[in-house]
Structures are given as C-alpha cells and as structure tokens.
C-alpha positions as CSV (number, residue, x, y, z in Angstrom):
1,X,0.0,0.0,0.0
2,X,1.2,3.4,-0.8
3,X,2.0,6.1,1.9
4,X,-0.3,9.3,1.1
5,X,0.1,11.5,4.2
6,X,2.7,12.9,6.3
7,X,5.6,12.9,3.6
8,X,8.3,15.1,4.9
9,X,7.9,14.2,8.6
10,X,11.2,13.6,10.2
11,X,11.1,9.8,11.4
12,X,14.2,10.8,13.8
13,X,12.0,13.0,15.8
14,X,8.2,10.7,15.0
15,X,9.5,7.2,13.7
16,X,9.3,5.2,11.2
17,X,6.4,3.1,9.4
18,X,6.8,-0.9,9.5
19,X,3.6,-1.5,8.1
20,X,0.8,-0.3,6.5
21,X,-2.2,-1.7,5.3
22,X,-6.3,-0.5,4.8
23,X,-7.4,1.2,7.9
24,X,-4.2,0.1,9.8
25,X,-0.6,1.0,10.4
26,X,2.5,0.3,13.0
27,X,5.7,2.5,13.5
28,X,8.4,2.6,15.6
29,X,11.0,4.9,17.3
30,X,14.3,4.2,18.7
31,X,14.3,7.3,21.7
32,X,17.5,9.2,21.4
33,X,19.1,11.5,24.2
34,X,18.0,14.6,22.5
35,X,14.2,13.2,24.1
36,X,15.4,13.5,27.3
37,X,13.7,15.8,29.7
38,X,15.9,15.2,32.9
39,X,19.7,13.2,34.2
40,X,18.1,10.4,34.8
41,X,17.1,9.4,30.8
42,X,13.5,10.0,31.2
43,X,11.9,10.9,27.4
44,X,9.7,13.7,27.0
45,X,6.0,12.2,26.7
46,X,5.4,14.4,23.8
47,X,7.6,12.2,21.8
48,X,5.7,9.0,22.5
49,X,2.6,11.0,21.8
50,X,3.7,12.3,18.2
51,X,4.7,8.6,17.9
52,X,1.2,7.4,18.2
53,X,-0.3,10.6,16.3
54,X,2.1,9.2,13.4
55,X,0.6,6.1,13.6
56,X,-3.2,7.0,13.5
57,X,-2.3,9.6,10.8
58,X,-0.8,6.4,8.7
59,X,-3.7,4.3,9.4
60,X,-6.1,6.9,7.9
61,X,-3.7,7.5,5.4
62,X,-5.1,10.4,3.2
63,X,-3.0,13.7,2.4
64,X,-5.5,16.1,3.8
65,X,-5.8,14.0,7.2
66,X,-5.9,16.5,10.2
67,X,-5.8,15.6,14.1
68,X,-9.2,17.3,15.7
69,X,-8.8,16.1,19.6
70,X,-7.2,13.0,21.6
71,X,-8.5,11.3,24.4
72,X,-5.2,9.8,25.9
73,X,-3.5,7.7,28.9
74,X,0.2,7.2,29.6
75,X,0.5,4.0,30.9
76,X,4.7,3.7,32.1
77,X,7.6,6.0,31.2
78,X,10.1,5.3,28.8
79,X,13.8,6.0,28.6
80,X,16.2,7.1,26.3
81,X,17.7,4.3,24.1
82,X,13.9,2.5,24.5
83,X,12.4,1.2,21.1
84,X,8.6,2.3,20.8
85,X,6.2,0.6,18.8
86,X,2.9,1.6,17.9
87,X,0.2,-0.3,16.0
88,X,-3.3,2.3,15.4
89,X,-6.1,1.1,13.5
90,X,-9.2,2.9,12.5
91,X,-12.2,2.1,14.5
92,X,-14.9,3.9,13.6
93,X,-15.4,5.7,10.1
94,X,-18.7,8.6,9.6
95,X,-18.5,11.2,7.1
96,X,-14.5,12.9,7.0
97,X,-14.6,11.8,11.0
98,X,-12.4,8.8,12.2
99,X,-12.0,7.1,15.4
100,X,-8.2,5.6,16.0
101,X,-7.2,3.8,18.5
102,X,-3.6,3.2,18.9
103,X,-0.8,1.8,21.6
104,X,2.3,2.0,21.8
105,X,4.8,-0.5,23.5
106,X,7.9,-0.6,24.8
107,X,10.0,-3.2,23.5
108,X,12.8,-2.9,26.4
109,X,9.8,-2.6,29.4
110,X,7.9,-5.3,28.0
111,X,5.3,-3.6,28.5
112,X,2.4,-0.8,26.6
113,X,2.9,2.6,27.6
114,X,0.6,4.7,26.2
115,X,-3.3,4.0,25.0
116,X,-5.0,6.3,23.1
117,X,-7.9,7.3,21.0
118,X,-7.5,10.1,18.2
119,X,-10.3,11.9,16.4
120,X,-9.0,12.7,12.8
121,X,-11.0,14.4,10.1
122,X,-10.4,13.9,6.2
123,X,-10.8,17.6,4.7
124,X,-11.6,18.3,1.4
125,X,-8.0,20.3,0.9
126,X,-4.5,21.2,3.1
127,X,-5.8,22.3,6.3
128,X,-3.5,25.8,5.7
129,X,-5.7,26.6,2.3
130,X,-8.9,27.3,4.5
C-alpha cells in the first residue's frame, strides 16, 4: 500500500512506518538523548505522543488528514535508548470523521505505555488553504 500522508515528517523526531495496510498501520522509534527531559534518561511524553499521532495519521492515510482532539492515557515512562512501537487502526469511520485507536509498546519494558484514541478528520483540501 502506498503512503499518502505525512511525507516530509522527520522519522528521527516521530519514527518510522513498519507497516501499513487499509485502515491500519505500525511505526516505531528508537528514543535518542536529545528526548530527554531530565539526568536520569527520562523521554519527553510528547515524543511517545507524536509517535502514536504518526501512527493513526498512517492508518487513515489520506493527504488532507488532520488531528481534531485526543482522548489519551500514559500508561509507564520510557527511557532514552527505548524502542517504541505503535500499532493504530481505524475504529470507527462517519462522514470525513475517524476514530483511531492506537498503543504503543515498549520493547525494552515489555510492557504498553501509552493508549490512546484520536479523532481525525479527512478535509476536502490542506488544512492551511482554509
């Protein structure tokens, strides 16, 4: 399946896709120092979060795909040098409205660490030509 959304975003900062697929997709992030918010290694939750927006942005997968509101629970913390995987999938389609749900695991914890559920809309064109 082809990628149509979130070309240029930097998968250093968001991660990368590992799969892709109708209504579904998983990515993943290796946490670097530069995601630390303190001396003892603890990343920033905003970067598991953009993680999982990445994710549910990938599983709707349509250029003009916009984040509307989130409905979210972190679970553990994570660390620098933790890999983050996140699997969203779309659970509920009406109009340009979707409902994603999407986790995201720690592979080094063993353990989920964040749960979420994103309202996205698909617009009609770029969110900055309204």
């Amino acid at each position: 399946m082809n990628v149509n959304t979130h070309m240029k975003i930097s998968p250093k900062l968001v991660g990368e896709i590992v799969e892709i697929s109708e209504g579904k997709a998983t990515a993943s992030l290796k946490t670097s120092p530069e995601m630390a918010s303190d001396e003892q290694s603890l990343v920033h939750g905003g970067f598991t979060f953009g993680l999982a927006d990445y994710a549910a942005m990938l599983a709707v997968n349509d250029p003009f795909v916009v984040l509307g509101a989130a409905d979210v629970k972190f679970l553990a913390p994570t660390r620098v040098g933790d890999s983050l995987t996140a699997k969203a999938h779309i659970v509920e389609s009406q109009g340009k409205k979707r409902q994603v749900h999407c986790s995201v695991y720690s592979e080094d914890a063993g353990k989920e660490v964040f749960s979420g559920t994103f309202t996205c809309f698909v617009l009609e064109k770029h969110v900055l030509e309204f």
